[in-house]
C-alpha positions in Angstrom: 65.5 -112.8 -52.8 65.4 -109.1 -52.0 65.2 -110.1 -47.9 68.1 -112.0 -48.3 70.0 -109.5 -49.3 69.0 -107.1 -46.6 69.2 -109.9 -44.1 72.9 -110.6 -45.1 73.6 -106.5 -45.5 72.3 -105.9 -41.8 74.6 -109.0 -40.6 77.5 -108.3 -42.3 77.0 -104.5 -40.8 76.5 -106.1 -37.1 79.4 -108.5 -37.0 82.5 -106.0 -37.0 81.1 -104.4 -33.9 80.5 -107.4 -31.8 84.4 -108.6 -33.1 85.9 -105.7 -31.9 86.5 -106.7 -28.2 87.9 -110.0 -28.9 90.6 -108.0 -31.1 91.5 -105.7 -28.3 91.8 -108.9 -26.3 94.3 -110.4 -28.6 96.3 -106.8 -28.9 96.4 -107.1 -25.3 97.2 -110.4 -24.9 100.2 -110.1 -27.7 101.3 -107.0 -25.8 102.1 -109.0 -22.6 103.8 -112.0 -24.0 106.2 -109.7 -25.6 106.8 -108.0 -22.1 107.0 -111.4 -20.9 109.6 -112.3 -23.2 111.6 -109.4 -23.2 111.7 -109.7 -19.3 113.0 -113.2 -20.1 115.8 -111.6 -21.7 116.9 -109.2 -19.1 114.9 -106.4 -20.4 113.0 -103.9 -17.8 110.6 -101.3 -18.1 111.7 -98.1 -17.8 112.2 -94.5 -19.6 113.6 -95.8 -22.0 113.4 -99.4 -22.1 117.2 -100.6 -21.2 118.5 -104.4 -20.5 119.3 -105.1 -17.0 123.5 -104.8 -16.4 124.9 -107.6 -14.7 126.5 -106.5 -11.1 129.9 -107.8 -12.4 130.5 -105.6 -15.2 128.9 -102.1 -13.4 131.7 -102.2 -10.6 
């Protein structure tokens, strides 16, 4: 019984490491979609972050 505990201690300890690529992944892949979308919406990407002006109402 006592190696099953320590077999399941050093697992549990190994997992969260071996996760944490596939969450930066997802961060990253979240990140772009939202870009995406905003870009979908006229945003751009600049300092700051304004919406695109349509060349009718600037003149």
């Amino acid at each position: 019984m006592k190696k099953r505990q320590i077999l399941s201690v050093v697992t549990f300890l190994l997992i969260p490491p071996l996760l944490s690529g596939c969450w930066t992944l997802v961060a990253a892949g979240a990140g772009a979609y939202g870009g995406y979308k905003m870009k979908e919406k006229g945003y751009t990407l600049q300092n700051p972050i304004t919406k695109e002006k349509s060349k009718q109402s600037s003149q």
